[in-house]
N, C-alpha and C positions, 0 to 999 in steps of 0.2 A: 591245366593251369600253366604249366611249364614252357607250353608253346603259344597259348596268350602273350607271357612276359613276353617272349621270343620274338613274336608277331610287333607286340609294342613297343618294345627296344628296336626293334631294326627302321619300324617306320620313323620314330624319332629319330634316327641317324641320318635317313633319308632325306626326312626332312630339315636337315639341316644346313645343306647345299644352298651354295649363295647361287639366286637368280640375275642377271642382268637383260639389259634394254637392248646395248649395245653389242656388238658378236665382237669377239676378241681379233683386231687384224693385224699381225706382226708383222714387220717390215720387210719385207725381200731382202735375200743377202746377195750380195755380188754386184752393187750399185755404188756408185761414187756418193761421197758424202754433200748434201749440200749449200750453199756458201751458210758461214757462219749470222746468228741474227740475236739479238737484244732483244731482251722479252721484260715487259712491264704490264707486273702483276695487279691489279683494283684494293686486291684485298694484302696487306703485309703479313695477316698470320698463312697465307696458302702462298703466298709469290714463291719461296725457297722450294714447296714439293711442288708445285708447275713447272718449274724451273727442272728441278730434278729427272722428273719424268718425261719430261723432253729430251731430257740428255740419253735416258734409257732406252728411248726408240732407238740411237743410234744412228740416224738418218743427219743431222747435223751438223757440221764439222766441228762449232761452239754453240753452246749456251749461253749466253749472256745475262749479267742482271741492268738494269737501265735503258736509255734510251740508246737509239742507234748512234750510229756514226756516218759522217757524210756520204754519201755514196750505198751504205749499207743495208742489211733489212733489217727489220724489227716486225716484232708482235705485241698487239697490246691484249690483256685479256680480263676478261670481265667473268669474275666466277660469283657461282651462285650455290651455296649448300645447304639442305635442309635435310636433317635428321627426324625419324614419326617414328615414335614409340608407344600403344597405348597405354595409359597409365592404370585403366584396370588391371589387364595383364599383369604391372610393375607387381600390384598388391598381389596378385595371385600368384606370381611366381616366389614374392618374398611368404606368404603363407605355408605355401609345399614346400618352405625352408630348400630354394633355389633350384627344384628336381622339375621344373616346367620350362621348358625353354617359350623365352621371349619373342616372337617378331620384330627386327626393324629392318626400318627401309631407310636407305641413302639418297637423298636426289640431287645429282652433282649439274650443272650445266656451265659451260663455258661458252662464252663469243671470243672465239680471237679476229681481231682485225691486221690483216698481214699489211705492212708498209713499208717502203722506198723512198728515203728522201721526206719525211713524213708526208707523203701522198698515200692512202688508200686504194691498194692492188685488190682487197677481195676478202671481203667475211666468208666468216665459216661459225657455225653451232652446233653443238653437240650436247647432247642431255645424256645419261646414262642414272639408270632405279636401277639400284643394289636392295636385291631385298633378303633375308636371310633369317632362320632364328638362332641366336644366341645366348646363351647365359645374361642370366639376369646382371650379375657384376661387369659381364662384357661387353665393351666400350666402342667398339664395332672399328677399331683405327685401321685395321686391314681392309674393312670397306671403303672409308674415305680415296684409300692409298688406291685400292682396285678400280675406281671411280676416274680417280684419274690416270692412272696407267690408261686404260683403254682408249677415253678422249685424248689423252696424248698420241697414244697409237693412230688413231682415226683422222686425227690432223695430219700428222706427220706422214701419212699415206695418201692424204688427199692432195698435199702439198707436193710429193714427189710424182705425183699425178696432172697437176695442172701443170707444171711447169713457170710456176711463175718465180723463183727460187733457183737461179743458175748452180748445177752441180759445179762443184769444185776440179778446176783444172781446164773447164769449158772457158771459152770467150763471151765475157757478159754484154 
């Protein structure tokens, strides 16, 4: 009996491990920062953590909120978030008075359209399913946040990748 519990206690743990879509790419260090750009966000309750998590790649030199400035770049981005919980589950987890962990899934996607001068340099899209089980009382905000870490990550590497975003200190 004691290593049933054992057995089922541990695979619950296991299974508790959030999965993603997208692989996690952290920025290379030892690179010039590149030039600063204005990002305008679709949605206003997400603009401030888009914003944020751009700043946390570190790849940047500013973050901006609004539109560009003459000469400058900007982003505009277009996000998309859907939350799946089944609602049977909800019942059966509040039954076993909250000892059932839930399943949810996250599905984040972004389009950002990079721009110069508002002329269009080059979309980019990225989708990331965070999928995970949680406590039934839990709100899953760390998935949202990892949802967009990552898309920001994936931008922000593809962008020091194309080259279309003069590093800083370089002749534009």
């Amino acid at each position: 009996m004691k290593n049933i519990l054992i057995a089922l206690g541990s695979t619950l743990l296991v299974g508790c491990a959030a999965t993603n879509t997208l692989p996690e790419r952290p920025a290379p260090d030892g690179q010039d920062y590149l030039a600063p750009i204005h990002v305008m966000v679709d949605s206003p309750l997400d603009a401030a953590s888009v914003r944020n998590s751009l700043r946390e790649t570190g790849v940047f030199r500013t973050v901006e909120a609004g539109g560009g400035v003459p000469g400058g770049y900007s982003v505009q981005a277009r996000i998309t978030t859907t939350r799946d919980i089944s609602t049977p589950l909800i019942f059966l987890g509040a039954a076993t008075l909250f000892l059932v962990p839930i399943p949810q899934t996250y599905d984040t996607q972004i389009d950002y359209t990079l721009l110069r001068d508002e002329v269009a340099l080059k979309q980019y899209h990225y989708r990331n399913v965070t999928r995970k089980y949680t406590w039934l009382l839990d709100q899953g905000g760390e998935m949202q946040g990892q949802n967009l870490d990552r898309i920001s990550q994936a931008f922000a590497a593809d962008v020091q990748h194309d080259h279309l975003v003069p590093s800083v200190g370089y002749a534009q």
